[in-house]
Backbone as a printed PyTorch tensor [residue, N CA C, xyz], in Angstrom:
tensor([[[  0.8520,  -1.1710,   0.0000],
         [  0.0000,   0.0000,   0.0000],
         [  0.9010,   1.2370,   0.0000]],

        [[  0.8350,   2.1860,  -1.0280],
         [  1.5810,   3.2620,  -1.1570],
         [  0.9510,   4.3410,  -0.9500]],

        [[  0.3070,   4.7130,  -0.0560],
         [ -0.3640,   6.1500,   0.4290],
         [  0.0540,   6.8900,   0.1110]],

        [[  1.3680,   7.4080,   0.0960],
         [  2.0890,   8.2470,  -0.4900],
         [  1.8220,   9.1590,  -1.9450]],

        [[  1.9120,   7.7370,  -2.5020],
         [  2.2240,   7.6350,  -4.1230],
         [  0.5740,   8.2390,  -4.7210]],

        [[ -0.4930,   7.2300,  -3.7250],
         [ -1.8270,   7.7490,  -3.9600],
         [ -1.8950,   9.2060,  -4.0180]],

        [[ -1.4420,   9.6570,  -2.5800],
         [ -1.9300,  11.2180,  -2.1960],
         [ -1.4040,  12.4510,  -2.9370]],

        [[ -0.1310,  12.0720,  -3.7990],
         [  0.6640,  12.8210,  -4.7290],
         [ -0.3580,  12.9320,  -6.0770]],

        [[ -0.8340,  11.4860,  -6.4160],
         [ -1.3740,  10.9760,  -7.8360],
         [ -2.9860,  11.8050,  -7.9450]],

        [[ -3.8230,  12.1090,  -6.5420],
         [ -4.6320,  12.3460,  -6.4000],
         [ -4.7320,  14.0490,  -7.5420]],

        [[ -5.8420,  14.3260,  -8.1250],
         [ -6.5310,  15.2590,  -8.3050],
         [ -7.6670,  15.4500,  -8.3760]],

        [[ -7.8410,  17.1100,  -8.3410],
         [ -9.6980,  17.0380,  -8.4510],
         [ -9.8020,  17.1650,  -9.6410]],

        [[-11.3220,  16.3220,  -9.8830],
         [-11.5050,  16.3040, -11.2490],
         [-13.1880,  17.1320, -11.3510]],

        [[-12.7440,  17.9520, -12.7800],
         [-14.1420,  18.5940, -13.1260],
         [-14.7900,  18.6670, -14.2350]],

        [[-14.1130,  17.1440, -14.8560],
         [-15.0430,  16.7810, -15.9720],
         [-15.2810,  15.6600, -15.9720]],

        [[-16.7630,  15.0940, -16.4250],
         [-17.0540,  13.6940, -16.1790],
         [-17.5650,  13.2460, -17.0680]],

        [[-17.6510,  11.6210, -17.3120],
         [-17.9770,  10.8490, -18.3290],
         [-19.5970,  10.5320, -17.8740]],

        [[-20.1120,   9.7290, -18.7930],
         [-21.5450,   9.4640, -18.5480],
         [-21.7030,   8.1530, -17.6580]],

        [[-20.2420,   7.2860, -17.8700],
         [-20.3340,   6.3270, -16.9880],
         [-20.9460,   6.5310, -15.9100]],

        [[-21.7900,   5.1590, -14.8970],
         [-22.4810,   5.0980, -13.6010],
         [-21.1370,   4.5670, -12.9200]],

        [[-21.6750,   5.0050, -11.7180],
         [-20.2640,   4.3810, -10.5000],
         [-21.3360,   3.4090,  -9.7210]],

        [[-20.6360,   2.4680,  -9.6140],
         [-21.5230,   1.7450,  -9.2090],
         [-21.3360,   1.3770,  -7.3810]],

        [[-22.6800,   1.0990,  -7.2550],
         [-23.1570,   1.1770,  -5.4570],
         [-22.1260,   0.7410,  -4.5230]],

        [[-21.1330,  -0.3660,  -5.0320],
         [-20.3870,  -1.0860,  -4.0310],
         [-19.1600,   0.1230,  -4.1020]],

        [[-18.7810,   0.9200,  -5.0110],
         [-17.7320,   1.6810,  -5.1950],
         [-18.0670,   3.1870,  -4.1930]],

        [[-19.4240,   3.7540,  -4.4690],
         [-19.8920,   4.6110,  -3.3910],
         [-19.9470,   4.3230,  -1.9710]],

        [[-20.3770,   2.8880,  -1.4140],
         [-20.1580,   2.3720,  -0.0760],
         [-18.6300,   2.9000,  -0.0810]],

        [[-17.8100,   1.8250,  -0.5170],
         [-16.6170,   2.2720,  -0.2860],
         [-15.8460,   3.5410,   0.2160]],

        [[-16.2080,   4.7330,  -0.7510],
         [-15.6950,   5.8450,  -0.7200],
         [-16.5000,   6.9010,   0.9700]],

        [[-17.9500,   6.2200,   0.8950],
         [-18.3840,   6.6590,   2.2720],
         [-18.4460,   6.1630,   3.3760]],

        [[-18.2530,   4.6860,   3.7300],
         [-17.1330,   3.7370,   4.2740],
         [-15.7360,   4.4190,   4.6980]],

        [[-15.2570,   4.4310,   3.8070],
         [-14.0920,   5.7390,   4.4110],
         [-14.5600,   6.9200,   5.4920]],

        [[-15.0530,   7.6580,   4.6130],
         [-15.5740,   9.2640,   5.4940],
         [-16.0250,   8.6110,   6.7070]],

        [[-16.7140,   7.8810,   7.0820],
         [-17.5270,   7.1190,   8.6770],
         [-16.2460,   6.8640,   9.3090]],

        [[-15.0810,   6.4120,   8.8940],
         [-13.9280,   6.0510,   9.3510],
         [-13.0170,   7.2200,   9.7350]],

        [[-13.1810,   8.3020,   9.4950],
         [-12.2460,   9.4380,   9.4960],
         [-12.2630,   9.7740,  10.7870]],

        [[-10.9790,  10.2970,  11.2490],
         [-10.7350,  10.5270,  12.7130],
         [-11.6400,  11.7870,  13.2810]],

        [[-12.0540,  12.1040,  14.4020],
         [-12.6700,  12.9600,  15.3550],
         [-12.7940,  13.5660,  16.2220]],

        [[-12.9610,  14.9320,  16.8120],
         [-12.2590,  15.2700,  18.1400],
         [-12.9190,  14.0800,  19.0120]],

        [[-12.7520,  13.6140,  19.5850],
         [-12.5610,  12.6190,  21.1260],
         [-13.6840,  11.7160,  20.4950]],

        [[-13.7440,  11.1130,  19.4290],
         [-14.0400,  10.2590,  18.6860],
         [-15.7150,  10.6640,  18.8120]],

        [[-15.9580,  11.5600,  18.4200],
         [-17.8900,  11.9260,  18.7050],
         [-18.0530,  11.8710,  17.3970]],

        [[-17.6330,  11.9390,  16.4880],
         [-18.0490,  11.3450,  15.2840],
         [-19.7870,  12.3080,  15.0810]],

        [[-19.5220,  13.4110,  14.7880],
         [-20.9090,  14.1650,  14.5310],
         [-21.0410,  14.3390,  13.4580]],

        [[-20.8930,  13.6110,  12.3280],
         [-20.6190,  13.8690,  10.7950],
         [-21.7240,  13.4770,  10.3240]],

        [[-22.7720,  13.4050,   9.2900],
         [-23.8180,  12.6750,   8.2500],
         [-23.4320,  12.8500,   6.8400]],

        [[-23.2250,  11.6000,   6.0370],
         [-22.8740,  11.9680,   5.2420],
         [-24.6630,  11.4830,   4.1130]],

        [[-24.8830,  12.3020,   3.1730],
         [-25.9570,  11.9890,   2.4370],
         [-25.3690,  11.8750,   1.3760]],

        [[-25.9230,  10.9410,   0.3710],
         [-25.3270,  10.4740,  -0.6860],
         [-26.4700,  10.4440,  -1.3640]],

        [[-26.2420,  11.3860,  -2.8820],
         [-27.7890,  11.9230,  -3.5020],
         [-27.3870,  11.6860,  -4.9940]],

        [[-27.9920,  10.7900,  -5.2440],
         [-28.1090,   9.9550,  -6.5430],
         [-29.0170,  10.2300,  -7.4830]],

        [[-30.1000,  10.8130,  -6.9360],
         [-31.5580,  11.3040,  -7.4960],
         [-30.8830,  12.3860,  -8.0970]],

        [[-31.3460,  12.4060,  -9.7860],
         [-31.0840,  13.6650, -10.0140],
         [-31.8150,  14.9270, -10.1510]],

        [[-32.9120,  15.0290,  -9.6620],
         [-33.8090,  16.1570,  -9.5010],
         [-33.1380,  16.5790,  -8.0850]],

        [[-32.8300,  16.0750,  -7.0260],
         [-32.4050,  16.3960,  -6.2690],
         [-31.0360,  17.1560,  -6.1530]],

        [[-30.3130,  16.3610,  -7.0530],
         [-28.9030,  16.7020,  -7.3520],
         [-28.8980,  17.6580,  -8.2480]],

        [[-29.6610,  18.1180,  -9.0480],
         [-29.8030,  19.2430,  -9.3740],
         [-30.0250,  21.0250,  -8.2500]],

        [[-31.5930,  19.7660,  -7.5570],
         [-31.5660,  21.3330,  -6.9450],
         [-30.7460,  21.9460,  -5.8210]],

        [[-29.9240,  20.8700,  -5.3820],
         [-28.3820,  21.1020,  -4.4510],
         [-27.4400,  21.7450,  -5.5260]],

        [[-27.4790,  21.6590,  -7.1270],
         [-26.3200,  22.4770,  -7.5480],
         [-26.6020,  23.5510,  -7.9960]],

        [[-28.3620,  23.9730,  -8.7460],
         [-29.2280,  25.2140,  -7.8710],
         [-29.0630,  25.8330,  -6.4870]],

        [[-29.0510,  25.4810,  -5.8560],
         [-28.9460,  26.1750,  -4.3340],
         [-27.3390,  26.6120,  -3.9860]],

        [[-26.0490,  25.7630,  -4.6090],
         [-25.1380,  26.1520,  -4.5810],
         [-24.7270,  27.4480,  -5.4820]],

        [[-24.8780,  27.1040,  -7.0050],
         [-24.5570,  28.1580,  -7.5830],
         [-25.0940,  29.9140,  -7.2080]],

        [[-26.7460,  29.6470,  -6.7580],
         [-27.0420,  30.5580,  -5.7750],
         [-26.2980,  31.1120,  -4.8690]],

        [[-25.7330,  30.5610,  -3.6950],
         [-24.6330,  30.9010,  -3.0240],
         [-23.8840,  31.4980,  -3.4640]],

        [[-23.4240,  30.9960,  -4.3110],
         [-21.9510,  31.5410,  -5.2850],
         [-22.6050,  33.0790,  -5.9330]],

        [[-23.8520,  33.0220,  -6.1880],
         [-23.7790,  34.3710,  -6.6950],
         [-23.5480,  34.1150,  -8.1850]],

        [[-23.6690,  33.0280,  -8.9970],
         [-23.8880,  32.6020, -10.3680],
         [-24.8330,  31.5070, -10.6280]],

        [[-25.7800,  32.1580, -10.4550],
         [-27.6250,  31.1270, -11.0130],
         [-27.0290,  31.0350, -12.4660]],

        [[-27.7180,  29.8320, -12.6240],
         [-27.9400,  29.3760, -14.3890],
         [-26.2440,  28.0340, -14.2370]],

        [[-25.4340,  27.8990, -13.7360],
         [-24.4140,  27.3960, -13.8710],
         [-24.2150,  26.0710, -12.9420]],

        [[-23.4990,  24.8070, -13.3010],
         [-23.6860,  23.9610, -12.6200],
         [-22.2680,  23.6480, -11.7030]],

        [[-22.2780,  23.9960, -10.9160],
         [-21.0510,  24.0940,  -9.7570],
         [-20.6570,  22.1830,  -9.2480]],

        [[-21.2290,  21.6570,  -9.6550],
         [-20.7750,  19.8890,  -9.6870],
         [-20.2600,  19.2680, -10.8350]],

        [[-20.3440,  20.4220, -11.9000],
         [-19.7880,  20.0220, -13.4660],
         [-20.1850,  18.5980, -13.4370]],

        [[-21.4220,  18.5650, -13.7120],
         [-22.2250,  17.4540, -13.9400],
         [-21.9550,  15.9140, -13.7000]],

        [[-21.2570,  16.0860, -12.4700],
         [-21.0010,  14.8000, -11.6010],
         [-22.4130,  13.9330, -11.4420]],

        [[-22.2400,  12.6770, -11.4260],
         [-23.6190,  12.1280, -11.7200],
         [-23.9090,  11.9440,  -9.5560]],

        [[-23.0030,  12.1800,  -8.9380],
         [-23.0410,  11.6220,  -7.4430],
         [-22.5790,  12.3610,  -6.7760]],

        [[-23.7250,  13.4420,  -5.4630],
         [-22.7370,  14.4430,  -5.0120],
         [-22.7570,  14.0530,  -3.5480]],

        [[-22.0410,  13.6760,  -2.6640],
         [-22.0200,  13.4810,  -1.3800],
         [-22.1390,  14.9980,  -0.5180]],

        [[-22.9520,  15.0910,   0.5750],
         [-23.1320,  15.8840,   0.8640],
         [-22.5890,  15.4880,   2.3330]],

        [[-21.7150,  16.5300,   3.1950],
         [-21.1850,  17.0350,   4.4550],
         [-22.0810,  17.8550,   4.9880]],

        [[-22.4790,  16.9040,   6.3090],
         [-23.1540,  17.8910,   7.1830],
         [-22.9740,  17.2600,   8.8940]],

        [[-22.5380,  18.1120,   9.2730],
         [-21.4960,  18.3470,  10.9050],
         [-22.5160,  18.5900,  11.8470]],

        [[-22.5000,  17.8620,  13.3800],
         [-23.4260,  18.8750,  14.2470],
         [-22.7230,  19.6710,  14.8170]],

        [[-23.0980,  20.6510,  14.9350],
         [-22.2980,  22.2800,  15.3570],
         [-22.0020,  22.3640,  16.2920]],

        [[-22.5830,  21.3770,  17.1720],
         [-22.9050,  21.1120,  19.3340],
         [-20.8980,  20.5380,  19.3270]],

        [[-20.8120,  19.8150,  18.5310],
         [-18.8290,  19.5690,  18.8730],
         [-18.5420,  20.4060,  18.5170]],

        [[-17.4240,  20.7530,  19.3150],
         [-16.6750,  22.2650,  19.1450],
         [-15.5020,  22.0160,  17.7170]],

        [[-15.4750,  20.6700,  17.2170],
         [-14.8800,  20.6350,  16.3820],
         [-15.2050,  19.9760,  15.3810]],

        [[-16.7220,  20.2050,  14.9950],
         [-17.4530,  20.0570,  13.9600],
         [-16.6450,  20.6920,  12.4180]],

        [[-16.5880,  21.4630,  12.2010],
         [-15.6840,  21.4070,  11.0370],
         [-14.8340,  21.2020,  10.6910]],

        [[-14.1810,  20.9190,  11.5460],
         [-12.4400,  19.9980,  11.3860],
         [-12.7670,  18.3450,  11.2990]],

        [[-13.8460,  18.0070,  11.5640],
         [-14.1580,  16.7080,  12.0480],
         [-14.8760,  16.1350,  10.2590]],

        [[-15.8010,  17.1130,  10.2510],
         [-16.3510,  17.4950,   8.8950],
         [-15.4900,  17.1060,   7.1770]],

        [[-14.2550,  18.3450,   7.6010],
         [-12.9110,  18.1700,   6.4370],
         [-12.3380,  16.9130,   6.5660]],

        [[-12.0270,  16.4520,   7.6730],
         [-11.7600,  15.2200,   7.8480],
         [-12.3180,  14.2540,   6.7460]],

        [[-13.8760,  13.7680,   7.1030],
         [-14.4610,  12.9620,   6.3830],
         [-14.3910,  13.3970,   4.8290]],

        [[-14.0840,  14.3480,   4.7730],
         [-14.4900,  14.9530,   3.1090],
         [-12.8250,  14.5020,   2.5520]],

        [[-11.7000,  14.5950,   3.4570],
         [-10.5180,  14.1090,   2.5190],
         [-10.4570,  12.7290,   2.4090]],

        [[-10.9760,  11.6520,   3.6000],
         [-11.0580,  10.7600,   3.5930],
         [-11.3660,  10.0390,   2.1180]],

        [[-12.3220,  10.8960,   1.9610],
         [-13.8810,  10.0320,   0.7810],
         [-12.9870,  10.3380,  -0.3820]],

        [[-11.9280,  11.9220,  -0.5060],
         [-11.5250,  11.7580,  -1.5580],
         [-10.0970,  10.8650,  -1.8210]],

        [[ -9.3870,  10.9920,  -1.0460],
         [ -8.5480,   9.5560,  -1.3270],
         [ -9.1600,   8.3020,  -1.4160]],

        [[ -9.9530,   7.7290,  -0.8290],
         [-10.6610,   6.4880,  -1.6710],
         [-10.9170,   6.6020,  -2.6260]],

        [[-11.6700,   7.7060,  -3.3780],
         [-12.0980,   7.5700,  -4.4760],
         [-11.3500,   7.3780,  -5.1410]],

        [[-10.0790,   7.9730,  -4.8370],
         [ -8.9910,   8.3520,  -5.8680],
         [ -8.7040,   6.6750,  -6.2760]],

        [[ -8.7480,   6.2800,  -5.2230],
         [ -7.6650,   4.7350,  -4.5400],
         [ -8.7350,   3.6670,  -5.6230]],

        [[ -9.8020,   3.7560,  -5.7040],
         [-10.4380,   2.7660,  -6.4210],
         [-11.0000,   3.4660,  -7.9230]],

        [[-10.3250,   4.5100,  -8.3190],
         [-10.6420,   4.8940,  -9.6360],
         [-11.6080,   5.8050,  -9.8440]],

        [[-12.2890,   6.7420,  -9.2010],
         [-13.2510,   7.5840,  -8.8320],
         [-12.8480,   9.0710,  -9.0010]],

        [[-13.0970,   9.8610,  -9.8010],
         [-12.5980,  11.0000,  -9.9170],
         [-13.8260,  11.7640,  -8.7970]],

        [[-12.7780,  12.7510,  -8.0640],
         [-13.8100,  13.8250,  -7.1910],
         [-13.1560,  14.8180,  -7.2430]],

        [[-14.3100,  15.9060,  -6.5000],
         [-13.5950,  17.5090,  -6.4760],
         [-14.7190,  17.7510,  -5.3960]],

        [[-13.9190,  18.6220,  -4.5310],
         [-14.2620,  19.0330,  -2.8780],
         [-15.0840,  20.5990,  -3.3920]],

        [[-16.5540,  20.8890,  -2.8560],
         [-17.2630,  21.6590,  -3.5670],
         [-17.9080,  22.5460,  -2.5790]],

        [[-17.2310,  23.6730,  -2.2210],
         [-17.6170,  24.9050,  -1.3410],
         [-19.1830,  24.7770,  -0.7950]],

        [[-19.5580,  26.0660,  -0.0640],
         [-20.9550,  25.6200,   0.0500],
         [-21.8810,  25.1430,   0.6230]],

        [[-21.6060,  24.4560,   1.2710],
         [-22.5890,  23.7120,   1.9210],
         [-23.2210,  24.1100,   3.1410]],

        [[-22.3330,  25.1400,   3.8460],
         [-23.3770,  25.6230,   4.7670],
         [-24.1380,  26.9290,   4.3070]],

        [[-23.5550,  27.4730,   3.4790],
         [-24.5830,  28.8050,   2.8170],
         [-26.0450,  27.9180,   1.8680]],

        [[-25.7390,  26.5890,   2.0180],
         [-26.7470,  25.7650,   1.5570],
         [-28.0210,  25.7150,   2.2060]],

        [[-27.1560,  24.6000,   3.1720],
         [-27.7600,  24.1730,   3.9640],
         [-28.7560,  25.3020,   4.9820]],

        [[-28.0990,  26.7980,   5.0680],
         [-28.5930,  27.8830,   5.5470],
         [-29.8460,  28.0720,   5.3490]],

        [[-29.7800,  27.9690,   3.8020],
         [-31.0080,  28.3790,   3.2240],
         [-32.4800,  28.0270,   3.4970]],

        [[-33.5930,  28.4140,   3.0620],
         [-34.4610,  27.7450,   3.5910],
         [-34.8920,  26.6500,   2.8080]],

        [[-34.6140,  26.7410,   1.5090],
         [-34.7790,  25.5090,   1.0300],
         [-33.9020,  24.5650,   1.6040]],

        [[-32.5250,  24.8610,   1.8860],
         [-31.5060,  24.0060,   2.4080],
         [-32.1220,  23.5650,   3.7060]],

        [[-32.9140,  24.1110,   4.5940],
         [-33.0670,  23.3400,   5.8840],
         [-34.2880,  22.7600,   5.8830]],

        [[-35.4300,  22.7360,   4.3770],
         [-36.3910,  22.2080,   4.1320],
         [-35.7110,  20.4910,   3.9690]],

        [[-34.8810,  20.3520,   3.1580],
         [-34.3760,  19.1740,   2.8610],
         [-33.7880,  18.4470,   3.9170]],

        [[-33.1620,  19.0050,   4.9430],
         [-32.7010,  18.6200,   5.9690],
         [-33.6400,  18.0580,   6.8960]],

        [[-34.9690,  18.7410,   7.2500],
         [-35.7060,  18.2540,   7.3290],
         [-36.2960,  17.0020,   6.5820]],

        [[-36.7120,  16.9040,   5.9720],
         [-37.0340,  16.2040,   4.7030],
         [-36.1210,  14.6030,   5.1360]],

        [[-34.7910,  15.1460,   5.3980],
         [-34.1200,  13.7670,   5.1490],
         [-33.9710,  13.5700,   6.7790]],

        [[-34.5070,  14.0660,   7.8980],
         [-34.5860,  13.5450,   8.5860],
         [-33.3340,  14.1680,  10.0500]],

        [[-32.5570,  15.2870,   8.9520],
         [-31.2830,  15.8880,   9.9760],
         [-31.9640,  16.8350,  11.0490]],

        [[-30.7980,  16.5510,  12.0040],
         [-31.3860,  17.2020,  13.0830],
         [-30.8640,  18.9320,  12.6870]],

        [[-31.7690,  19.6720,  13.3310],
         [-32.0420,  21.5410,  12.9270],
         [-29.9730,  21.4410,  13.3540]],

        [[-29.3310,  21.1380,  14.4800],
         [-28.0660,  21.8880,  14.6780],
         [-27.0650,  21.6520,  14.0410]],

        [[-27.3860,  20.9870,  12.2160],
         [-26.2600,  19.9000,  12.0190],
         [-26.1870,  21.2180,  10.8800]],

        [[-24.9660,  21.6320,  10.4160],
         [-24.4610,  22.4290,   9.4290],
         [-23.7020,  21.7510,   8.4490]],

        [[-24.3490,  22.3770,   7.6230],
         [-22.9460,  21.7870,   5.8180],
         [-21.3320,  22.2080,   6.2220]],

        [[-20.7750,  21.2820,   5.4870],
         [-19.7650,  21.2710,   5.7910],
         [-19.1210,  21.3990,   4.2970]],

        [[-19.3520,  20.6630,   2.9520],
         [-19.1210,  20.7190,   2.0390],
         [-19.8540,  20.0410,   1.2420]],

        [[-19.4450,  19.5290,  -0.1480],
         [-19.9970,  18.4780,  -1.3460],
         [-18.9480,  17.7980,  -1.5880]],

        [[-18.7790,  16.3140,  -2.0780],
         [-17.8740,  15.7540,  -2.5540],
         [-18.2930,  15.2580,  -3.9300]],

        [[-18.1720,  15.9860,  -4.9290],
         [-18.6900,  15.4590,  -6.3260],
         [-18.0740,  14.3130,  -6.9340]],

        [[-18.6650,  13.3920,  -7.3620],
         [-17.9830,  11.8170,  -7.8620],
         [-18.4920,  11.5000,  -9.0260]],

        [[-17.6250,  10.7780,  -9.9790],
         [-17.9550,  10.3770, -10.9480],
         [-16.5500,   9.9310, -11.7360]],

        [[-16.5100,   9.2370, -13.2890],
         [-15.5700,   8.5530, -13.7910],
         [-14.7760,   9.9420, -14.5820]],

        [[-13.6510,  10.0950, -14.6540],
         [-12.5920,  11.1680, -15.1180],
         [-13.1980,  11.0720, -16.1890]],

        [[-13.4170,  12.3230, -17.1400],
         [-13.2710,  12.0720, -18.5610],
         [-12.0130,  12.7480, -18.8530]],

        [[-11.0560,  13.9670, -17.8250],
         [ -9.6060,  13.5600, -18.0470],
         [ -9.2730,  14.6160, -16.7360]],

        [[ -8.0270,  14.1930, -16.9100],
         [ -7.7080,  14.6790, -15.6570],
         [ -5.8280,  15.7260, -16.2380]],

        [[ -6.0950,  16.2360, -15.4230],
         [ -4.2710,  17.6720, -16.1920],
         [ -3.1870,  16.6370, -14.4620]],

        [[ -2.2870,  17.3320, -15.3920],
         [ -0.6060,  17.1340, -14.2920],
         [ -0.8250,  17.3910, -13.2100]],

        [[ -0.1250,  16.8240, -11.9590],
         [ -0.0220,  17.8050, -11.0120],
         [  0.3690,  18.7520, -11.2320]],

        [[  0.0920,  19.5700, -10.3570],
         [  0.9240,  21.3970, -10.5620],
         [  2.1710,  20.9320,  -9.3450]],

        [[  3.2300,  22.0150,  -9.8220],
         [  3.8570,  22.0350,  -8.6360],
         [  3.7590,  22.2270,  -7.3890]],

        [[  4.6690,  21.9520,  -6.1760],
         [  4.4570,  21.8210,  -5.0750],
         [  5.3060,  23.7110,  -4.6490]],

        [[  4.5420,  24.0920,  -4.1040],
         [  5.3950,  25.7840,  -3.5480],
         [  6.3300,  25.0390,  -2.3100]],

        [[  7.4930,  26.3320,  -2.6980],
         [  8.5510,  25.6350,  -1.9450],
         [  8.5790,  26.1170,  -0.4110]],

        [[  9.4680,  25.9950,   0.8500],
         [  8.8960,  27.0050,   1.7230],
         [  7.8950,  26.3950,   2.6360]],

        [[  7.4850,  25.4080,   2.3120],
         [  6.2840,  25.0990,   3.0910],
         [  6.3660,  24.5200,   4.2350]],

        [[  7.6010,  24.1040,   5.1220],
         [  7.7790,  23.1670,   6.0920],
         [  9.1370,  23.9270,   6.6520]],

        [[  8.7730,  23.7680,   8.3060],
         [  9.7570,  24.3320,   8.8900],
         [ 10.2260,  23.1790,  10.0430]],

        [[ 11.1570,  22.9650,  10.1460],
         [ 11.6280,  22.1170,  11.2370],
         [ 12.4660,  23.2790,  12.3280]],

        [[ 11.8510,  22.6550,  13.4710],
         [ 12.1150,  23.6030,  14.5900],
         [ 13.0890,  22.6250,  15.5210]]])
């Protein structure tokens, strides 16, 4: 197992093929995120996994909203968007949150899954449509977005970019 080699090889990807990913490959990748470490292991994370695409639409409606560019699809038409949502009551709900969201994307990476980590989610989830759905799916009112993890098969992917130098100090 070369973790290493993975975490270098990893990119986000924001173009996708029509290929389906199939169910045992999504367990997997959210299998991971459930696994991701936690402040004092409280594990306040939900991850929703939204396959429906009327739905998955109106989550990339409600995002581009956010963003302040309606009409545009901010999942670049990922057929699978995992959705991050944290309860706010741990004081380290969003660290706990990012956690699960890098998790999901090195698996994906690890079993062939192109993803890209997708702003958002609590100016989403804010919303009132955003806390209609939350409702809807059953989340409790104190749980906040944390992000999107968009998935689907590469239709291609660019180089790494370089690494900036500078970045590590030994004391």
């Amino acid at each position: 197992m070369d973790i290493l080699g993975e975490l270098k090889s990893r990119r986000s990807v924001r173009a996708f093929s029509e290929e389906k990913i199939a169910k045992e490959d999504i367990d997997k990748i959210i299998e991971a995120g459930i696994f991701a470490a936690s402040g004092m292991n409280k594990q306040p994370t939900k991850i929703v996994c939204v396959t429906d695409k009327s739905v998955r639409d109106t989550l990339s409606r409600l995002n581009a909203e956010a963003m302040g560019k309606s009409g545009i699809d901010p999942f670049y038409g990922a057929p699978v968007v995992l959705a991050v949502l944290s309860d706010s009551e741990s004081h380290t709900y969003i660290e706990d949150g990012a956690l699960v969201m890098g998790n999901m994307m090195n698996e994906a990476h690890s079993i062939g899954i192109g993803s890209c980590w997708i702003h958002r989610g609590r100016e989403v989830f804010d919303s009132d449509e955003g806390k209609a759905l939350k409702e809807k799916w059953g989340i409790p009112e104190g749980y906040r977005g944390i992000a999107f993890l968009i998935l689907g098969h590469a239709a291609k992917e660019g180089p790494a970019p370089a690494r900036k130098e500078n970045r590590v100090l030994y004391v």
